[in-house]
Backbone as numpy.savetxt, mean C-alpha at the origin, in Angstrom:
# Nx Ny Nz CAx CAy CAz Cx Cy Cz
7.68 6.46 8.96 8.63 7.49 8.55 8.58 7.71 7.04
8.41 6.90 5.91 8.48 6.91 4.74 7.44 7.54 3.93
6.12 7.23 4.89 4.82 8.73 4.34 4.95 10.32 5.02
5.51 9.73 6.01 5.82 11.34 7.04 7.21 11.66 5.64
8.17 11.00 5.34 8.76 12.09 4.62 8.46 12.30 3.24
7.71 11.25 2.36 7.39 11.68 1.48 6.16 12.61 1.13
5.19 12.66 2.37 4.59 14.09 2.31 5.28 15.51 2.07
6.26 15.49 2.86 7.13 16.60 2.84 8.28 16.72 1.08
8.72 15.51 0.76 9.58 15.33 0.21 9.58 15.22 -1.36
7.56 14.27 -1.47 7.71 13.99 -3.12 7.82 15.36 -3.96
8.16 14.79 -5.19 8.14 16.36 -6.51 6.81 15.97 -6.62
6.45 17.09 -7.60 5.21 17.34 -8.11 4.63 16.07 -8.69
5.87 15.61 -9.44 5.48 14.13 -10.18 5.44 13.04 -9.68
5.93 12.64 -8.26 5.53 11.75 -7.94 4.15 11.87 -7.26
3.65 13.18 -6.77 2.41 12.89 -6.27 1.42 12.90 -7.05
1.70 12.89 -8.77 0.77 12.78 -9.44 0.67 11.40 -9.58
1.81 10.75 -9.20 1.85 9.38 -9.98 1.05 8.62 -8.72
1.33 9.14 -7.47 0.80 8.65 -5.99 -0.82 8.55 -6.39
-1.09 9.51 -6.64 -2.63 10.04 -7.22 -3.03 9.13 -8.16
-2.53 9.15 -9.19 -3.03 8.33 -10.31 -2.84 6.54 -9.96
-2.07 6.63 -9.17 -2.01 5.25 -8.79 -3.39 4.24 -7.80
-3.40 5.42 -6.83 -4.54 5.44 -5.54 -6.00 5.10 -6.46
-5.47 5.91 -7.38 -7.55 6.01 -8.34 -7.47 4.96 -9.10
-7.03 4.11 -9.27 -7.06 3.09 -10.00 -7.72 1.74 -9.17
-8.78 1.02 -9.59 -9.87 0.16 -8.92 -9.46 -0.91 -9.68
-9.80 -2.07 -9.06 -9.72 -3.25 -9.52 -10.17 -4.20 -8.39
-10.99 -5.47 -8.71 -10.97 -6.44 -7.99 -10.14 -7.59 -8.43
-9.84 -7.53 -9.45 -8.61 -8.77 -10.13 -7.94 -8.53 -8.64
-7.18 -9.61 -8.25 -6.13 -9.86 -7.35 -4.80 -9.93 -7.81
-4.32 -10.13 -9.05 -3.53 -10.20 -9.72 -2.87 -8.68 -9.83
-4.10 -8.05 -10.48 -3.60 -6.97 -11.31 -3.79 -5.70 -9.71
-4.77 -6.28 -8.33 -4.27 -5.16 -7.35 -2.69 -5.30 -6.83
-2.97 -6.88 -6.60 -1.11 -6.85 -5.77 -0.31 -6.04 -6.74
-0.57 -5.74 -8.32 0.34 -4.88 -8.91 0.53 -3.69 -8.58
-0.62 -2.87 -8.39 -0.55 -1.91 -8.15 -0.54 -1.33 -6.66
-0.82 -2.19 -5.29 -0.27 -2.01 -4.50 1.06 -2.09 -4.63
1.87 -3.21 -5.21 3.26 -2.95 -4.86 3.61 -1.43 -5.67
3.52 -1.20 -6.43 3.88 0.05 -6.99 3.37 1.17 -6.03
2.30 1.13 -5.69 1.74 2.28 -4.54 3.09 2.28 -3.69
2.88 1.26 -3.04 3.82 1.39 -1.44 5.74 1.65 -2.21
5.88 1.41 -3.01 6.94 1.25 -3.91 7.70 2.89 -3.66
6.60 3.17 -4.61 6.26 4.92 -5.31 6.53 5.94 -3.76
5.72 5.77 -2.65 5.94 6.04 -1.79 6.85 6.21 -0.78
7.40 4.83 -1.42 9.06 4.60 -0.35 10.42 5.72 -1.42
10.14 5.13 -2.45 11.26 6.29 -3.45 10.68 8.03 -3.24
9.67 8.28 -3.13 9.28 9.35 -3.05 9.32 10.09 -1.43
9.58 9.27 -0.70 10.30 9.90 0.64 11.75 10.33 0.41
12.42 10.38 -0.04 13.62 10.82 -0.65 14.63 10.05 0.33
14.70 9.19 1.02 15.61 8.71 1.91 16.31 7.63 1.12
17.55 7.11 0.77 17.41 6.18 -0.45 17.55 4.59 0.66
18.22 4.72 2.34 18.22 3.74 3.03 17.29 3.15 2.87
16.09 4.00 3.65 14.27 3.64 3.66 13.75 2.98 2.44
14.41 3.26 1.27 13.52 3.24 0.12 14.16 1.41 -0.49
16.07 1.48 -0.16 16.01 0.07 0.06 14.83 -1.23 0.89
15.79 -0.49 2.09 14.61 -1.46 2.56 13.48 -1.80 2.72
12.63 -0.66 2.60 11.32 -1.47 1.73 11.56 -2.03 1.17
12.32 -1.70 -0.26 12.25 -2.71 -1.44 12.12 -3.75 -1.28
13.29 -4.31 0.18 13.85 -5.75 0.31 12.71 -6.41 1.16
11.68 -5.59 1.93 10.89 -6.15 2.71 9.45 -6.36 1.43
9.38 -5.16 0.58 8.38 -5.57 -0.38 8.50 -6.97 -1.13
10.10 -6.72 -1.53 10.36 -8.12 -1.95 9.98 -9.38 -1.74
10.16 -9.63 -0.35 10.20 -10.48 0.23 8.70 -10.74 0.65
8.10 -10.00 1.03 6.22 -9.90 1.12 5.90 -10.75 -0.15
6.34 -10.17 -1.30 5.48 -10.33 -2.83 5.96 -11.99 -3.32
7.17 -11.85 -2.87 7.91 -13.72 -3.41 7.79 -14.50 -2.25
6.59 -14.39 -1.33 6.16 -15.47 -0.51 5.14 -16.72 -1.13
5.67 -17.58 -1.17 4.83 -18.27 -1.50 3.83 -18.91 -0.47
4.10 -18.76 0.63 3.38 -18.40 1.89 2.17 -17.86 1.62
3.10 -16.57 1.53 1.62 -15.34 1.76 0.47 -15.33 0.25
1.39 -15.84 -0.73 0.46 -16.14 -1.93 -0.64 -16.77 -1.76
-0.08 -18.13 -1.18 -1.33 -19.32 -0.76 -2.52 -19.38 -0.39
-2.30 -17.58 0.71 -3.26 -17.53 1.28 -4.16 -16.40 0.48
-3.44 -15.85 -0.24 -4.34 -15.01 -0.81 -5.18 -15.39 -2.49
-4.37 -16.21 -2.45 -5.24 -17.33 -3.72 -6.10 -18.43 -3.06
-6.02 -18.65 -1.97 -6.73 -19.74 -1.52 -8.40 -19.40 -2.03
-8.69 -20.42 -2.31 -10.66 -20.57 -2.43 -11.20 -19.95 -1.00
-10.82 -20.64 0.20 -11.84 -20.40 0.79 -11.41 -18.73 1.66
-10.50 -18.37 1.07 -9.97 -16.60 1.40 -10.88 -16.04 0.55
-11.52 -16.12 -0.59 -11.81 -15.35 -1.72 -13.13 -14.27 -1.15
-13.39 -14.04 -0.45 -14.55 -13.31 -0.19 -13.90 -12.18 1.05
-13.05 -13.23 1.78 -11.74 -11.68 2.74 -11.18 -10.75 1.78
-10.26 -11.82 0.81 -9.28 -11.28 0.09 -10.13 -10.33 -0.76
-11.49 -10.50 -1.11 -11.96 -9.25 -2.02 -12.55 -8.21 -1.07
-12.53 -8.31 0.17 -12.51 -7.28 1.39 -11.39 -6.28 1.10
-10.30 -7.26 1.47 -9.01 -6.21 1.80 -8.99 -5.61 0.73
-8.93 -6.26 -0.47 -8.78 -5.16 -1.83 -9.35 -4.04 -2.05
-10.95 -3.92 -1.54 -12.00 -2.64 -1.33 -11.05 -1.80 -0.15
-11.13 -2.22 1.13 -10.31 -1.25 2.33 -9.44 -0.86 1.77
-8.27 -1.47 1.27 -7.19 -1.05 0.66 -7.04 0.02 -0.73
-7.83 -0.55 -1.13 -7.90 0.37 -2.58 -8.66 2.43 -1.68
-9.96 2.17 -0.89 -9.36 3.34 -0.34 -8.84 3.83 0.98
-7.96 2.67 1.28 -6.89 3.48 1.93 -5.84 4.14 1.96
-5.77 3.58 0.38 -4.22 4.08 -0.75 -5.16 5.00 -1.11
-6.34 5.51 -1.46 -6.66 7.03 -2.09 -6.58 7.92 -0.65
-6.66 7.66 0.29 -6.81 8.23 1.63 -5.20 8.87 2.21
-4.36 7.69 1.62 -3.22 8.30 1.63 -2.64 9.43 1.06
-2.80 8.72 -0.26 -2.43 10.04 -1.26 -3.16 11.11 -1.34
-4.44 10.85 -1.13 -5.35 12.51 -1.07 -4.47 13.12 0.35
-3.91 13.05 0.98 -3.25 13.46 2.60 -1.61 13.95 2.11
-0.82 12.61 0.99 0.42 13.00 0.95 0.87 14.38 -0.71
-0.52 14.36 -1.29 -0.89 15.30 -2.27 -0.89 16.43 -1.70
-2.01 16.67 -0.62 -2.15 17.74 -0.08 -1.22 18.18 0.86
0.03 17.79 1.24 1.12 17.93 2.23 0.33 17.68 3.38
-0.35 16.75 3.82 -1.08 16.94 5.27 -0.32 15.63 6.01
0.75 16.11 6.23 1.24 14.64 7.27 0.83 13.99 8.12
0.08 14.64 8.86 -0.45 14.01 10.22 -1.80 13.39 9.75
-2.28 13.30 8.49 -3.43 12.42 8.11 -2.69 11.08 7.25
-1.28 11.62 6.63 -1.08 10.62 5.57 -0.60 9.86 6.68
0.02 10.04 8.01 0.84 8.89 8.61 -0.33 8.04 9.41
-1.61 8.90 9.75 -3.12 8.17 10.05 -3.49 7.11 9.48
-3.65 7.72 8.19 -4.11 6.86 6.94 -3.11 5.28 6.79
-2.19 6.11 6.70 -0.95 4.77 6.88 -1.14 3.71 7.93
-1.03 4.05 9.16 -1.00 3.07 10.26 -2.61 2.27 10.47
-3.58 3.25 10.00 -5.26 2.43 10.26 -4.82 1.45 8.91
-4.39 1.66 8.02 -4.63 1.20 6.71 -3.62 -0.48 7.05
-2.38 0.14 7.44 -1.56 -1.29 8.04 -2.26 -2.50 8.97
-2.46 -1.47 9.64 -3.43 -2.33 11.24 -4.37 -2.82 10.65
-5.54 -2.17 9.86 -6.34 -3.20 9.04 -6.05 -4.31 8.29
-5.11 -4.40 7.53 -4.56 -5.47 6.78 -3.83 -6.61 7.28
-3.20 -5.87 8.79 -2.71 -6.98 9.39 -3.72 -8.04 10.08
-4.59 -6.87 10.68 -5.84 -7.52 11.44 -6.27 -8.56 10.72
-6.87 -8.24 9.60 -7.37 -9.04 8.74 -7.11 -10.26 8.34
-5.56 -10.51 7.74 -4.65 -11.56 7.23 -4.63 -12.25 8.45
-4.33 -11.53 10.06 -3.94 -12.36 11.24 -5.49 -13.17 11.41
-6.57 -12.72 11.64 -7.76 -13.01 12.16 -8.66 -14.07 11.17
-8.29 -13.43 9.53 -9.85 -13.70 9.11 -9.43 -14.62 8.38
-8.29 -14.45 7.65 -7.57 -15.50 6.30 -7.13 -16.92 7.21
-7.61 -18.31 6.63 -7.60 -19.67 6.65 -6.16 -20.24 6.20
């Protein structure tokens, strides 16, 4: 729901910022979890719903201050997944935003759910 309405919903400026965010590359792990959280962040405020945009927050939150989910993504023997997901991801967030730029909902909520399902797949299957 939160790309279905912020297709419809962002201003001009957040889909520049959606944009400028998506084009930004990195394999640091550090400096992507940054800018994923700001991606998915940017996205949730830019659906204009302010419920939705909480709770992400509280679920981003809670994703990012796992020390759980850290473990695994710093782990040594993750380091060759974890620089997987960062490539898929990096363009699945341009895949988005090229979709929620162009008002095309029915690709940005595509983009969204292959892009989820991949990451989950991944973390469930491949990460130690």
């Amino acid at each position: 729901a939160i790309v279905e309405f912020a297709t419809r919903r962002a201003t001009d400026t957040e889909r520049e910022q959606i944009s400028d965010l998506a084009a930004r590359h990195t394999i640091d792990l550090v400096e992507f979890r940054e800018i994923d959280r700001q991606f998915h962040a940017l996205l949730a405020r830019a659906c204009g719903n302010p419920l939705l945009h909480e709770v992400h927050a509280k679920a981003l939150a809670s994703l990012f201050g796992s020390g759980e989910f850290a473990s695994l993504l710093y782990a040594e023997v993750n380091r060759a997944e974890v620089a997987d997901i960062i490539e898929s991801s990096t363009d699945s967030h341009r895949a988005i935003a090229d979709a929620v730029v162009k008002g095309h909902t029915r690709k940005a909520v595509a983009a969204v759910v292959a892009h989820l399902d991949d990451v989950e797949r991944r973390m469930l299957e491949r990460l130690l």
